[in-house]
C-alpha positions in Angstrom: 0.8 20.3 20.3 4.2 20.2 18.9 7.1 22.7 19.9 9.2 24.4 16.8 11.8 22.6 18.7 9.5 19.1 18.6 9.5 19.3 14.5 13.0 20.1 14.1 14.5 17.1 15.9 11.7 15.4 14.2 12.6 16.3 10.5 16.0 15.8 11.5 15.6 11.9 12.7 13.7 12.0 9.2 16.3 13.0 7.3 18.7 10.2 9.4 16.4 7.8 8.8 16.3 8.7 5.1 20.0 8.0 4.5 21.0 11.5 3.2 18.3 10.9 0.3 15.4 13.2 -0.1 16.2 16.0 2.5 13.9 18.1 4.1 16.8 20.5 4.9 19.1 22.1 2.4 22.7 20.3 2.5 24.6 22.5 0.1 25.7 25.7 -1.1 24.0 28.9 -1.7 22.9 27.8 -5.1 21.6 24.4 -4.1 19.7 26.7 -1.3 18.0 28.6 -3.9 17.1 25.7 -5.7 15.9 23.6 -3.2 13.5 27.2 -2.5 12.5 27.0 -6.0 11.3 23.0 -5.7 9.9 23.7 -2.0 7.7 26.1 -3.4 6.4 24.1 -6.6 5.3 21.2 -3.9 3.3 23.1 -1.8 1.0 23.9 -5.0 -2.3 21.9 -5.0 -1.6 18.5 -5.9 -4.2 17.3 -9.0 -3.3 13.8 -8.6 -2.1 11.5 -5.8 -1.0 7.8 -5.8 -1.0 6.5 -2.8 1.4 3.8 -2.3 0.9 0.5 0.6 3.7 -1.6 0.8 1.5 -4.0 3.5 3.3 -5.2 6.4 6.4 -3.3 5.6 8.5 -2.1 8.3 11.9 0.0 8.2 13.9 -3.2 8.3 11.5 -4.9 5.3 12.8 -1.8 2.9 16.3 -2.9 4.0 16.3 -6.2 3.2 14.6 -5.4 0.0 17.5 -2.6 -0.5 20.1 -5.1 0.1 19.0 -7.9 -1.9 18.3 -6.1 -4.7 20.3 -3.3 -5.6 22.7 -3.8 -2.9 25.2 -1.6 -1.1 25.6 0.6 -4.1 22.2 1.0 -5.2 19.0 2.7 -4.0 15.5 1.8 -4.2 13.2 4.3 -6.0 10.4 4.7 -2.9 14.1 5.5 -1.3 14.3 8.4 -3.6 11.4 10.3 -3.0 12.5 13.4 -1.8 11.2 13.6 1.7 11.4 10.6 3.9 10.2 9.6 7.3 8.4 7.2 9.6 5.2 6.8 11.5 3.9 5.2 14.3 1.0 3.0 13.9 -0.3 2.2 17.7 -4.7 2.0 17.0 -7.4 3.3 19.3 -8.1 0.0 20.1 -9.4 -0.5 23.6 -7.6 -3.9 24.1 -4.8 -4.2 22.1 -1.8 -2.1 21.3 -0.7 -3.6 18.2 -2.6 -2.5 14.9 -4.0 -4.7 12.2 -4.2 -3.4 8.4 -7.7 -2.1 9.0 -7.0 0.2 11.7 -3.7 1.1 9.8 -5.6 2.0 6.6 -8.7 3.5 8.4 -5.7 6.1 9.7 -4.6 6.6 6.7 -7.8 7.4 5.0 -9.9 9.3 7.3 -7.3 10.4 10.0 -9.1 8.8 12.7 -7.5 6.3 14.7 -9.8 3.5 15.5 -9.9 -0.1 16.5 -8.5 -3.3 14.9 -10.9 -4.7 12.3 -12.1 -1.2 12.1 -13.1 -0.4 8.0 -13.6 3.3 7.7 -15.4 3.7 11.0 -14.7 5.6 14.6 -14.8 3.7 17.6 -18.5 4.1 18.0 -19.2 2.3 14.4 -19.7 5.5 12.5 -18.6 6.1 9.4 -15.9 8.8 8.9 -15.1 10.3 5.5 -12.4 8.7 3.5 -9.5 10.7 0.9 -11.1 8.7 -1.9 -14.5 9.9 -1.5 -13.1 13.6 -0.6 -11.5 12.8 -3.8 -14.7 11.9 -5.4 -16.6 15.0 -4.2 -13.9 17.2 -5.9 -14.7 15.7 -9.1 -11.5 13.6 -9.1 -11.7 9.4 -10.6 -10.7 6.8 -8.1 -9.3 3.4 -8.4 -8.0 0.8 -6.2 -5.2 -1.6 -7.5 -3.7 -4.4 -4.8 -2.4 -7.9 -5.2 -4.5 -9.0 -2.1 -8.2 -9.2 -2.6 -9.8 -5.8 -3.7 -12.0 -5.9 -1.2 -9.3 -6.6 1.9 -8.6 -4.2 4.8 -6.4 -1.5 3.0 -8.0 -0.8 -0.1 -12.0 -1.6 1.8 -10.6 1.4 4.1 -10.4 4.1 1.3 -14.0 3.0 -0.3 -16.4 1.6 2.0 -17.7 1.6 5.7 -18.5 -1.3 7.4 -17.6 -2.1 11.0 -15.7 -5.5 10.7 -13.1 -6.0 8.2 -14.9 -9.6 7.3 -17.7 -8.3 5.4 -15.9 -8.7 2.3 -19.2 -8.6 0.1 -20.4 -5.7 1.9 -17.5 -3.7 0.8 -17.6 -4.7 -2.9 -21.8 -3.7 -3.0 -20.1 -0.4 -1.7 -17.5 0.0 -3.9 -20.2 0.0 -7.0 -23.4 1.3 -5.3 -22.2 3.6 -3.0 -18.5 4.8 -3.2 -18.1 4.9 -7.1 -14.7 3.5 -7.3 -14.5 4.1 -11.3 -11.0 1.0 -11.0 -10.8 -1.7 -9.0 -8.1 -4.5 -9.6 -6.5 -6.9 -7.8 -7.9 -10.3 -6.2 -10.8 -11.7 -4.8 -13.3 -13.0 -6.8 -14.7 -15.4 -4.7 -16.0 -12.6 -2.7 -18.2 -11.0 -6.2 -20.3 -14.9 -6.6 -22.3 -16.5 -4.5 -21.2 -19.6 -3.1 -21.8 -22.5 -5.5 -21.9 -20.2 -8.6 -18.3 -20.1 -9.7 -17.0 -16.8 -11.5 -14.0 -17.4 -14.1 -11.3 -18.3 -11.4 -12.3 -21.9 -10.8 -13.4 -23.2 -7.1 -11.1 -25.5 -5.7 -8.1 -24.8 -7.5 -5.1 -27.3 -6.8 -2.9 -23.9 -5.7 -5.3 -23.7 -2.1 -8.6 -26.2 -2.6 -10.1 -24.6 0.0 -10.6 -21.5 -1.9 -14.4 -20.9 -3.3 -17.1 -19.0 -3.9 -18.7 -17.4 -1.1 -20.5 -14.2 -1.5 -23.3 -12.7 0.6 -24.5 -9.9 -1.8 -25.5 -11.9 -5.0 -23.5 -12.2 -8.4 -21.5 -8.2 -8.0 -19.8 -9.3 -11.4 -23.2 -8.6 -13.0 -24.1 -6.1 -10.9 -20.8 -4.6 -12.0 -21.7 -4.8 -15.4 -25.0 -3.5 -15.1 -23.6 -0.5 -13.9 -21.2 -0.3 -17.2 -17.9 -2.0 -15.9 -16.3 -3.6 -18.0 -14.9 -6.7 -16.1 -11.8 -8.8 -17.0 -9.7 -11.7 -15.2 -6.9 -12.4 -17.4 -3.7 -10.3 -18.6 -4.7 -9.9 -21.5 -8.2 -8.7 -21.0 -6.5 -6.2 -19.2 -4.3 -5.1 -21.7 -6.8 -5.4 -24.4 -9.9 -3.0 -22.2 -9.8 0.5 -23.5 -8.2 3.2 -21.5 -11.7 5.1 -20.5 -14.4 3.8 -18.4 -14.8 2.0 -15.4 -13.0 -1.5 -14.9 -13.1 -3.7 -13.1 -10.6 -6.7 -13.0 -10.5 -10.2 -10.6 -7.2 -11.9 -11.0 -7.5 -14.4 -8.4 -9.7 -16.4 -6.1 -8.0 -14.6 -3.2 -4.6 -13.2 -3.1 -2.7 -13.0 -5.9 -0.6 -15.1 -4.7 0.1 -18.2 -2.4 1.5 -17.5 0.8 -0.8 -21.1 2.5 -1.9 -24.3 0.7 0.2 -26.7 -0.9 1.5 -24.2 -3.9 2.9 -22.0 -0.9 5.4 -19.9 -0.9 5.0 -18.9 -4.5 4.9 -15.0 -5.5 3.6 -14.9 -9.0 0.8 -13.0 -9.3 -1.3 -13.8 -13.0 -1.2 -9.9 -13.8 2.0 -7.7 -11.9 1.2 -5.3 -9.6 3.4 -2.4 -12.0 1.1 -3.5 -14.6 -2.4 -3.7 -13.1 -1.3 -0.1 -11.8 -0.1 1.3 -15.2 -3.5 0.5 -16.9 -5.1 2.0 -13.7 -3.6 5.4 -14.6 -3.8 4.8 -17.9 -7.4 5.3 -17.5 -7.6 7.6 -14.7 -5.7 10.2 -15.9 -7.8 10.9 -18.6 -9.6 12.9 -16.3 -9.2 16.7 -16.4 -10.0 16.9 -12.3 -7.4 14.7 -11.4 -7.5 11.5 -10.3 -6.6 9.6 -6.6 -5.2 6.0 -6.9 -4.1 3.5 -4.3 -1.9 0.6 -5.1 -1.6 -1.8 -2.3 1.1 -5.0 -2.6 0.0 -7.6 -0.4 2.3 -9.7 -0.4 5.2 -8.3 1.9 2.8 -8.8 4.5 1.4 -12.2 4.0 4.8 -13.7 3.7 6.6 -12.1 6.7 3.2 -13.8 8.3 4.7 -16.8 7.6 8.9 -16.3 7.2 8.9 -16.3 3.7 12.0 -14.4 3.3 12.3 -14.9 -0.8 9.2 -14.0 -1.1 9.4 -10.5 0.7 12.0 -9.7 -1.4 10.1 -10.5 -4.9 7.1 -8.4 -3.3 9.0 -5.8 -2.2 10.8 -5.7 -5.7 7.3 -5.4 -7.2 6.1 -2.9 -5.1 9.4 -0.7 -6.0 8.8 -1.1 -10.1 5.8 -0.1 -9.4 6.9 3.0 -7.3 9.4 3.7 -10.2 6.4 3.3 -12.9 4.4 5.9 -10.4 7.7 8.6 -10.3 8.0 8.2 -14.0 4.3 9.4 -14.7 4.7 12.2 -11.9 7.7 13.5 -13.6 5.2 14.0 -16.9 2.9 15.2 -14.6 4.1 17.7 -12.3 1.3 18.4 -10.2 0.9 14.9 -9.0 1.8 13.7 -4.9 3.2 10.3 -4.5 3.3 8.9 -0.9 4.5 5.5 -0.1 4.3 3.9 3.6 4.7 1.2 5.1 0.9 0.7 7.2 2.8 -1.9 9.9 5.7 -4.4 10.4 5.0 -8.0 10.5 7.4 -10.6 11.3 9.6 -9.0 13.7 12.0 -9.0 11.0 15.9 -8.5 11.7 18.8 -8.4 9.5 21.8 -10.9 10.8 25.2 -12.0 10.3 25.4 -15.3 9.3 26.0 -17.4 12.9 25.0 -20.7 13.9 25.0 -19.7 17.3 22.1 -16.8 16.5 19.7 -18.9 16.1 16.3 -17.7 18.0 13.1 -19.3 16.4 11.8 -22.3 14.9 9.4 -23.2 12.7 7.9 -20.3 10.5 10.4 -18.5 12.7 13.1 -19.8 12.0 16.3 -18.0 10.5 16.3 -18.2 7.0 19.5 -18.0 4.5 21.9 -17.4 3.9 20.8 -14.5 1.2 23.0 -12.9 -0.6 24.1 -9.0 -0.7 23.2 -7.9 -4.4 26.3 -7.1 -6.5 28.8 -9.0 -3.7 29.9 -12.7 -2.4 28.4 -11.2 1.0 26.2 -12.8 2.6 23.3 -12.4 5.7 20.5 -14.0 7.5 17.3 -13.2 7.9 15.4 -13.8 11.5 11.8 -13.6 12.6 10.6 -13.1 16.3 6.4 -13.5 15.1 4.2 -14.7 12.7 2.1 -11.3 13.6 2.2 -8.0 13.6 4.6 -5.7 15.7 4.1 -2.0 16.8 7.6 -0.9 15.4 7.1 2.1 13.7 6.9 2.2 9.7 8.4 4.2 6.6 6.8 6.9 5.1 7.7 8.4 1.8 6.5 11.2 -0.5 7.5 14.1 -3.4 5.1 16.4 -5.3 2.8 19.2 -4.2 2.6 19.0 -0.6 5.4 16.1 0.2 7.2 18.7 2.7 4.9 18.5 4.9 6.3 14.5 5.5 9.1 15.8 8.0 6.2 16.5 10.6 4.5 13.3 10.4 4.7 11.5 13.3 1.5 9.5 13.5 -0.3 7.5 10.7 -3.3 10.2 10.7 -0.6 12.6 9.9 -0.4 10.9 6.5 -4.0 11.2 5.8 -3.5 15.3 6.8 -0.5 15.5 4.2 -2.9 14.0 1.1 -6.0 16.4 2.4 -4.1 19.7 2.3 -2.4 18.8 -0.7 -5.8 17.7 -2.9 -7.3 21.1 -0.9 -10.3 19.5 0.0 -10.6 21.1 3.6 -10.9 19.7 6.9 -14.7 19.0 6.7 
């Protein structure tokens, strides 16, 4: 159990971390006092909606370097602006290893359960613990699940399915329609809704990554989909063309939505943008009076620090903070809405360096990359990587709306998941 003592050191190393932005303590005068009462008090009220922001792979230092090469020095990202920030740790339940994978990291996030790596949803016996999207669903709420990975990857599988190894990609899409009810689902992945050797619209054996194909184990889920009154699009402008009611369900890619192996690698251009995949997600969603809960995911931080893509973080990164800002501008129409961005582990060992020959400390993949340059400046710095895997640094954690407070005592990642269920009210059970 915490002390009083415990939290406040603990919302104060929030607020450090934070920069000054956001603060979970008052900084000025009487009158800013009283107004920062006034605010405190609108976000504890029940939060309708939530958007639930993933920036994969995305560690403290990741935001930094997406800070500094984009709005530089001067500037400030918008998930930087959300008025309470913090960090989390992200260490699984896993019996033999201390560093966490995504789906241990999102099956934290979602049920508040720690768990082992690979884990979808599930305790460490295999069972199946209940998610924030399907608490969401019981309420009444609409769901959706937007990500540039595949739909049916670790994070998003971890909010609407149960299965007990990450793999089982077909599994989790059969769930997503049959079981779960997701009413959006966009992103990646079709290879994973045909079986193999009946190719959907995105063409096997693309010359982007020729191994990529067809390979379902739960027959053709794009009819299935339809059966069950999706509407399903793989193009832009099928997306922007579907009406802004009923389910949807959009495949914008064999796998990721991007390249990050294969000989098109490292390329970051994803055939529909994560800001606009999630725009047409709330376009839809928040036509319902109960509220809605949403998670956007962008994949591609973490599948380029995998490999040093350094360029590539950064365009993620800048995608996943439009997005953010498209999410703040909607919450700001929409009072009653929680936004929480985190970061679910850090990959790459990333560090920020002066430029110096003599710092030189990997090769290959590893290998220092630069020089970039600070936005808005002639400065410039290096970036260095000390893995191609995960790390068990600790990770930011953003939020602002009904309940967002509460993010100066979050400490672990299953504090996260307690934030969202006390702010939707849809008790511990």
């Amino acid at each position: 159990m915490r002390t009083r003592s415990t939290r406040l050191a603990g919302a104060a190393l929030a607020l450090v971390l934070a920069g000054g932005v956001g603060a979970g303590f008052p900084s000025g005068g009487d009158d800013d006092r009283d107004d920062k009462h006034h605010e405190r008090g609108r976000d504890r009220d029940r939060a309708k909606n939530v958007i639930f922001i993933v920036g994969d792979g995305m560690g403290i230092a990741h935001r930094e370097l997406i800070r500094l090469a984009t709005v530089g020095r001067e500037g400030e990202l918008e998930m930087n602006q959300l008025r309470y920030q913090g960090w989390a740790q992200t260490d699984p339940a896993d019996p033999e290893e201390v560093v966490t994978d995504s789906a241990a990291g999102a099956t934290a996030f979602s049920t508040g359960v720690r768990s082992y790596n690979g884990a979808i949803a599930v305790d460490l016996d295999g069972d199946p613990v209940r998610t924030l999207l399907e608490r969401a669903e019981r309420a009444g709420k609409s769901t959706g699940l937007v990500t540039t990975s595949q739909v049916t990857d670790a994070t998003p599988a971890a909010f609407g399915s149960h299965v007990v190894d990450r793999g089982n990609q077909s599994e989790i899409a059969r769930q997503y329609l049959e079981e779960t009810g997701v009413e959006v689902i966009l992103g990646g992945g079709e290879d994973w809704w045909y079986p193999a050797g009946d190719e959907g619209r995105w063409s096997d054996n693309p010359p982007t990554d020729p191994t990529e194909a067809s390979k379902g184990t739960a027959g053709n889920l794009v009819e299935r989909a339809e059966e069950l009154r999706y509407r399903y699009v793989s193009t832009a402008e099928e997306l922007a063309d579907a009406p802004d009611r009923g389910k949807l369900l959009g495949l914008f890619a064999n796998e990721e939505m991007f390249e990050h192996v294969g000989p098109a690698a490292p390329l970051y251009e994803p055939s529909v943008p994560l800001r606009d995949m999630a725009d047409k997600a709330l376009d839809i969603l928040s036509r319902d009076r109960d509220g809605f809960f949403l998670v956007i995911e962008e994949e591609g931080i973490d599948e380029m620090a995998h490999h040093g893509h350094g360029q590539e973080v950064i365009d993620a990164g800048q995608a996943l903070d439009e997005t953010v800002a498209l999410a703040r501008d909607f919450a700001a129409r929409h009072r009653d809405t929680l936004i929480v961005v985190v970061g679910d582990h850090e990959t790459g060992g990333l560090a920020i360096e002066l430029v110096d020959d003599r710092d030189e400390s990997g090769e290959g993949e590893q290998a220092e990359e630069g020089p970039f340059t600070l936005a808005g400046t002639d400065l410039t710095f290096m970036v260095d990587w000390t893995t191609g895997g995960h790390t068990g640094a600790a990770t930011p954690a953003s939020a602002e709306g009904p309940g967002a407070d509460a993010m100066v005592g979050v400490r672990d990642n299953t504090d996260i998941h307690d934030l969202v269920r006390d702010a939707m009210r849809t008790g511990r059970h």
